[in-house]
MDAnalysis code that builds the backbone (N, CA, C; Angstrom):
import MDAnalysis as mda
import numpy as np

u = mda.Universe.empty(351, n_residues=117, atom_resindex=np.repeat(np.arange(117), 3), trajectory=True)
u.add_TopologyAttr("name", ["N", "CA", "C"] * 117)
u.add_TopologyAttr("resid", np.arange(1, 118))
u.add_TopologyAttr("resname", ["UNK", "UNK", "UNK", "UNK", "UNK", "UNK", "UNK", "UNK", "UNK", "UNK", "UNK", "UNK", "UNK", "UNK", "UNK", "UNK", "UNK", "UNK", "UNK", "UNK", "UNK", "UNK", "UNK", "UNK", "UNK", "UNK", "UNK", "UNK", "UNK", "UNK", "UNK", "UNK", "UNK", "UNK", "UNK", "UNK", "UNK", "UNK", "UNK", "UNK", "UNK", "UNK", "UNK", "UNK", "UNK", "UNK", "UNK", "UNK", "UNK", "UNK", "UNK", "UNK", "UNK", "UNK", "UNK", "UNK", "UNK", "UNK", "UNK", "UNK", "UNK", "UNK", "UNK", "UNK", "UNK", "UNK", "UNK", "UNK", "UNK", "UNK", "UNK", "UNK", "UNK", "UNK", "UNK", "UNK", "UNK", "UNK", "UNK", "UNK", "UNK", "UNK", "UNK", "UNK", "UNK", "UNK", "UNK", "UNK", "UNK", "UNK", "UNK", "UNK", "UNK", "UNK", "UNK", "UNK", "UNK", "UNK", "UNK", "UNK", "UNK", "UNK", "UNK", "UNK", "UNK", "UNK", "UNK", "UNK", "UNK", "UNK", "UNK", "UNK", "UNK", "UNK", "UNK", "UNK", "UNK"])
u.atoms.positions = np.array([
    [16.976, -3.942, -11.166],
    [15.680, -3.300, -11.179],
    [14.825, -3.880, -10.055],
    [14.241, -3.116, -9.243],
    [13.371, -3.461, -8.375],
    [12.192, -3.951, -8.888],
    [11.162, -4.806, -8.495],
    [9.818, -5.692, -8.398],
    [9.323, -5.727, -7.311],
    [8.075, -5.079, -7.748],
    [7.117, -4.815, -6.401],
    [6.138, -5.700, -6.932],
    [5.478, -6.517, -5.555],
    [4.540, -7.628, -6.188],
    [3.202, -7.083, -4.721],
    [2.524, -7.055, -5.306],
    [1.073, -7.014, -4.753],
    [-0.048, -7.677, -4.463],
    [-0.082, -7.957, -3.198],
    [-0.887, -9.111, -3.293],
    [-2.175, -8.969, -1.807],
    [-3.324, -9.869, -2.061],
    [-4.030, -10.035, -0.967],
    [-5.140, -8.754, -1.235],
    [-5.452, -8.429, -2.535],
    [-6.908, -7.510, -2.783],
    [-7.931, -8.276, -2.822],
    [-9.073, -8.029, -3.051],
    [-10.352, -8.849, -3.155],
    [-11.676, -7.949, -2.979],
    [-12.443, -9.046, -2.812],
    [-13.994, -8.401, -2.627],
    [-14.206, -8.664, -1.263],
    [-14.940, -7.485, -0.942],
    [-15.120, -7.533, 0.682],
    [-15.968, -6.989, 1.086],
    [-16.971, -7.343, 2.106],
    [-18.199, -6.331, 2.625],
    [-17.635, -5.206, 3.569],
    [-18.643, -4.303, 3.456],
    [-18.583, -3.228, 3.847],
    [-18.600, -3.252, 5.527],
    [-17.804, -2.951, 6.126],
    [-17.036, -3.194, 7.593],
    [-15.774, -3.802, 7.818],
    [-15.302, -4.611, 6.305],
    [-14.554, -6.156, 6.895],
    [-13.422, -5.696, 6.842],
    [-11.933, -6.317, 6.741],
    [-10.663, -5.924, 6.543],
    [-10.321, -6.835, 5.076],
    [-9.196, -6.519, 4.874],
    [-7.919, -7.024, 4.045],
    [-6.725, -6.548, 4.269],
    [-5.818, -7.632, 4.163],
    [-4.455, -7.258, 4.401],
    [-3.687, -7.361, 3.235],
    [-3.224, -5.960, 2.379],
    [-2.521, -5.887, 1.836],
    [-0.767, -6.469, 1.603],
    [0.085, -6.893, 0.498],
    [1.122, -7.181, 0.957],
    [1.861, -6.757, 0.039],
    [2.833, -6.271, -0.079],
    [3.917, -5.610, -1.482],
    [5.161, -5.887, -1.021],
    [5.681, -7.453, -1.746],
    [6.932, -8.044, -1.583],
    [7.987, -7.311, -2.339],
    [9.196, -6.822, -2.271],
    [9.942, -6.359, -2.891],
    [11.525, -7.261, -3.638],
    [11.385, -7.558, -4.755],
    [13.101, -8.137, -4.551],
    [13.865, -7.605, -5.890],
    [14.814, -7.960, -6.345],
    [15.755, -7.633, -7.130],
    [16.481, -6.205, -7.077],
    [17.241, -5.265, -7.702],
    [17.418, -4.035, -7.693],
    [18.726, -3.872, -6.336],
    [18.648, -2.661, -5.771],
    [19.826, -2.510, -4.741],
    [19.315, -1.369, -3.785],
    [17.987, -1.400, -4.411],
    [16.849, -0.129, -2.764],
    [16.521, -2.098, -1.594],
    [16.667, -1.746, -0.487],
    [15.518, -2.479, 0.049],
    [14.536, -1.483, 1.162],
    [13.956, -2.574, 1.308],
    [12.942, -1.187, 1.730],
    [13.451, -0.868, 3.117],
    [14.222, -1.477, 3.907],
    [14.748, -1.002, 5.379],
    [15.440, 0.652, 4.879],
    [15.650, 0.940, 3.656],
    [16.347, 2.304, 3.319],
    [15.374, 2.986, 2.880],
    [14.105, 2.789, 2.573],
    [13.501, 3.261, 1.717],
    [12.379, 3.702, 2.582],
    [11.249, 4.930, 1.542],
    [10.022, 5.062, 1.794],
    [9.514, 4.349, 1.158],
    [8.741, 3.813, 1.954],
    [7.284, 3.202, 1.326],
    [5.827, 3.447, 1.197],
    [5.562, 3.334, 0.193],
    [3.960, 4.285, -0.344],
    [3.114, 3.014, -0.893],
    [1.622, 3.278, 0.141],
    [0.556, 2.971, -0.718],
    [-0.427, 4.203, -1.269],
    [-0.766, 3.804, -2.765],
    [-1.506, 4.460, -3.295],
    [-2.623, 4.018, -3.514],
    [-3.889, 4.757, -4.060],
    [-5.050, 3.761, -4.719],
    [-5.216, 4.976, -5.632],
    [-6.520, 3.942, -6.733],
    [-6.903, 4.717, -7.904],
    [-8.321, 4.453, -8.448],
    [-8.915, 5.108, -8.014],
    [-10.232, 4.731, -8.315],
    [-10.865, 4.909, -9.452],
    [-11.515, 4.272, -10.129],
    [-12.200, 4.766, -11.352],
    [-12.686, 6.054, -12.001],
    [-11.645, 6.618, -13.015],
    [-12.002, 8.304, -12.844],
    [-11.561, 9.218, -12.119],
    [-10.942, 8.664, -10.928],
    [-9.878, 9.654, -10.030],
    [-8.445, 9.790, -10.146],
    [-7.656, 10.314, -10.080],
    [-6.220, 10.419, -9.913],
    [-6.051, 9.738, -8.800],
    [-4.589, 9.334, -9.159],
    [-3.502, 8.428, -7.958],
    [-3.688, 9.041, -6.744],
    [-3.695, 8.561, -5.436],
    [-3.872, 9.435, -4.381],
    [-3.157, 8.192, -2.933],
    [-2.246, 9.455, -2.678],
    [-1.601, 8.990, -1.254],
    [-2.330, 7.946, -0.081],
    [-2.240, 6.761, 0.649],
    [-3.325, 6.492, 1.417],
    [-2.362, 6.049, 2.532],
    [-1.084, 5.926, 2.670],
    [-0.175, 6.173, 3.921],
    [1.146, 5.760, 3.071],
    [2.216, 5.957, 4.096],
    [3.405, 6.089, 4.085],
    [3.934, 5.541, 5.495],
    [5.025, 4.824, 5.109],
    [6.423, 4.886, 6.151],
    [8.063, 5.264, 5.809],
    [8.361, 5.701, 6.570],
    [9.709, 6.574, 6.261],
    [10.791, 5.195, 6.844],
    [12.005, 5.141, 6.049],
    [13.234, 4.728, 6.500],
    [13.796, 4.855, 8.101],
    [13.200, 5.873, 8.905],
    [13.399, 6.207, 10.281],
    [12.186, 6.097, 10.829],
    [11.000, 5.546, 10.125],
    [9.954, 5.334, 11.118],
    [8.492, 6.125, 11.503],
    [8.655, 6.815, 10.393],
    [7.823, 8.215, 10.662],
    [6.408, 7.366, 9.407],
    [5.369, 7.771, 10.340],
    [4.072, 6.966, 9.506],
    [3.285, 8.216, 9.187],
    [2.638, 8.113, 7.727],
    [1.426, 9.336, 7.750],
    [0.357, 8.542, 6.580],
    [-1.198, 8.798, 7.158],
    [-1.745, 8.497, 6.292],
    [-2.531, 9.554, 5.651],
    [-3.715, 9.398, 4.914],
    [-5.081, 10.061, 4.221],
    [-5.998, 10.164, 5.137],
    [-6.315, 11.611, 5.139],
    [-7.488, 11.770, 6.201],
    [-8.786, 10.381, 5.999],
    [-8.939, 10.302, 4.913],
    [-9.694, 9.045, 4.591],
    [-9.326, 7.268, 5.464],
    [-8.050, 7.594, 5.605],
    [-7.795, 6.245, 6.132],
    [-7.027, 6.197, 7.812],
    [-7.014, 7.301, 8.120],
    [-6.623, 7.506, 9.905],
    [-7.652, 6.839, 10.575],
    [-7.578, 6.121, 11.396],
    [-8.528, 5.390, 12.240],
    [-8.637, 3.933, 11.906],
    [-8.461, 3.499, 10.797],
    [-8.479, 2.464, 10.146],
    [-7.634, 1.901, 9.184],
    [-6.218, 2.277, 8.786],
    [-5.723, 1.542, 8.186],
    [-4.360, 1.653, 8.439],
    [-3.517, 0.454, 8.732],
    [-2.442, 0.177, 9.474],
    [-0.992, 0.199, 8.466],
    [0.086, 0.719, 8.349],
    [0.882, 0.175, 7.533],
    [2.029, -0.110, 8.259],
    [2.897, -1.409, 7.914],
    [3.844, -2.024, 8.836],
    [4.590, -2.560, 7.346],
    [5.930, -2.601, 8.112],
    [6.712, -3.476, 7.240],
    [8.118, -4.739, 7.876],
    [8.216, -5.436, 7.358],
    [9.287, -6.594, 7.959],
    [10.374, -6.327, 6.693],
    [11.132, -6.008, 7.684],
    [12.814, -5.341, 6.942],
    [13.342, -6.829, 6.397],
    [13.048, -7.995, 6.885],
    [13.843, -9.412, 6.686],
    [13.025, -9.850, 5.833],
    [11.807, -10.144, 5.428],
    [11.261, -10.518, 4.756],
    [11.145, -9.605, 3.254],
    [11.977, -8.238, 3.844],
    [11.547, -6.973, 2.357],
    [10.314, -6.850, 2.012],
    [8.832, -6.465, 2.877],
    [7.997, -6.401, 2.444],
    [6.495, -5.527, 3.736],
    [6.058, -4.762, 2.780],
    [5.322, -3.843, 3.526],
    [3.683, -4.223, 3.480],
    [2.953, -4.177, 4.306],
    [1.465, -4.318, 4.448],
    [0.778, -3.093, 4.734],
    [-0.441, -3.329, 4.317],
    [-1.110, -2.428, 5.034],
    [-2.457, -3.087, 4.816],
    [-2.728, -3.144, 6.243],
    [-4.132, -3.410, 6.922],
    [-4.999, -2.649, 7.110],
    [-5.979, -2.767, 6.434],
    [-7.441, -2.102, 5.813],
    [-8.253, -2.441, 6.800],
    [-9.367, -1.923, 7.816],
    [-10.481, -2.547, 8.549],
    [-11.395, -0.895, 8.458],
    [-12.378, -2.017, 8.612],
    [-13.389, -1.006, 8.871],
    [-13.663, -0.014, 7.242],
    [-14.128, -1.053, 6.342],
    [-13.571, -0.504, 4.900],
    [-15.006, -0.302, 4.339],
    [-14.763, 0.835, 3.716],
    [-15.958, 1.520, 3.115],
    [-16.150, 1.692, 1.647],
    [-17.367, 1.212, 0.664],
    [-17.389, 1.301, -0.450],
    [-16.663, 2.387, -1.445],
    [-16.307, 3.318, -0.452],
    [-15.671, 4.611, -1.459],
    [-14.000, 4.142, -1.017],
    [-13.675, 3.148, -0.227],
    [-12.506, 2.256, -0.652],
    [-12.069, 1.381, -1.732],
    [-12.789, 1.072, -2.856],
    [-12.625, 0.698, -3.632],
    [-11.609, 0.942, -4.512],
    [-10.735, 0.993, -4.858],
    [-10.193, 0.985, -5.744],
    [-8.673, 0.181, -6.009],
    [-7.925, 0.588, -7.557],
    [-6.670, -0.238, -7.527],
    [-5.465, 0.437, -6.242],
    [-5.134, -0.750, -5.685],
    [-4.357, -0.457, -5.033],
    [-2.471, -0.622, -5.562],
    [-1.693, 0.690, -5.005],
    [-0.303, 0.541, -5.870],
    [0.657, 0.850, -4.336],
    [1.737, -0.150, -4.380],
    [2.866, -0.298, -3.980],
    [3.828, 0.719, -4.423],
    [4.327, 1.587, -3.429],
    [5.545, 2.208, -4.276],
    [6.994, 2.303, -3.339],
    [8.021, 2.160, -3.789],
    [9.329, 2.325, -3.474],
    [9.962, 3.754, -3.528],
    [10.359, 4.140, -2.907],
    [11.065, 5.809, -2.891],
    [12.357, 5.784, -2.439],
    [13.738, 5.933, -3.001],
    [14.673, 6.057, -2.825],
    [15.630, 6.794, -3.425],
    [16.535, 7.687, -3.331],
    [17.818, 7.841, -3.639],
    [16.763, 8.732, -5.087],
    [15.516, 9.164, -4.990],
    [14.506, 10.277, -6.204],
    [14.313, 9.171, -6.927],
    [14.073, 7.836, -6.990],
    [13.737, 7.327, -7.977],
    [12.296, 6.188, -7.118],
    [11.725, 6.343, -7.868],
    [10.185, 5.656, -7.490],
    [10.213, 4.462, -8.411],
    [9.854, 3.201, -7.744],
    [9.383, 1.948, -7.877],
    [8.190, 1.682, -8.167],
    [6.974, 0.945, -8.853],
    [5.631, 0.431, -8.529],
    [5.354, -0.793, -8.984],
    [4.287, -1.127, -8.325],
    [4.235, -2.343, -8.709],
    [3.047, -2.779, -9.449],
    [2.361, -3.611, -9.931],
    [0.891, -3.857, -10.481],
    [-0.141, -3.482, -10.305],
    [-0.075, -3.078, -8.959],
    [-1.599, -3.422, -8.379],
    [-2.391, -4.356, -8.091],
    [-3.165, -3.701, -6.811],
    [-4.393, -5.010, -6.611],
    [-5.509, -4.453, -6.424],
    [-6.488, -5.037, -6.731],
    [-7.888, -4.572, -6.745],
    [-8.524, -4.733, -5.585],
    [-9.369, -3.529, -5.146],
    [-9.738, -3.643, -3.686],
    [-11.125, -3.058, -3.682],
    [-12.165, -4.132, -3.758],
    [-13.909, -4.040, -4.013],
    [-14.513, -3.781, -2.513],
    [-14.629, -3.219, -1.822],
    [-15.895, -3.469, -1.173],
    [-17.226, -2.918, -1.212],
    [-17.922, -4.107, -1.279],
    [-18.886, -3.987, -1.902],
    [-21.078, -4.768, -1.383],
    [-21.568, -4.786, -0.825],
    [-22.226, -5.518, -0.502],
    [-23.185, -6.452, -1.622],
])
């Protein structure tokens, strides 16, 4: 079974960054095969897409987060980021890690992502 671990949310003023991190281990997806998805969830809203990377390299984010938020991953380490700047109070919310492989989806805990002044 795969474990997605989430880490590096917090409280943050309005402009600043955070760097997200979603370590992956156990199971038999790694993510060099896999898509990888961040989601968020804001209080009262449904789950909602905020970028992607494909197994071949192909990146897409949320009109909400083009211009400002980066997603990268290190195939050796098994683990994907995504770098938040330039972050706006209607960024708030839980943030979710997801794994996509072979039709079966992974997630992980979540992390909480405040900004807030």
């Amino acid at each position: 079974q795969v474990q997605l671990v989430e880490s590096g949310g917090g409280l943050v003023e309005p402009g600043g960054s955070l760097r997200l991190s979603c370590a992956a281990s156990g199971g038999i997806f790694r993510i060099v095969t896999s898509t990888m998805n961040w989601y968020r969830q804001a209080p009262g809203k449904e789950r909602e897409l905020v970028a992607t990377t494909t197994r071949d390299g192909r990146e897409g984010f949320a009109d909400s987060a083009v211009g400002r938020f980066t997603i990268s991953r290190d195939n050796v380490k098994n683990t994907v980021y995504l770098q938040m700047d330039s972050l706006k109070p209607e960024d708030t919310a839980v943030y979710y890690c997801n794994l996509h492989s072979q039709n079966r989806d992974y997630w992980g805990q979540g992390t909480q992502v405040t900004v807030s002044s």
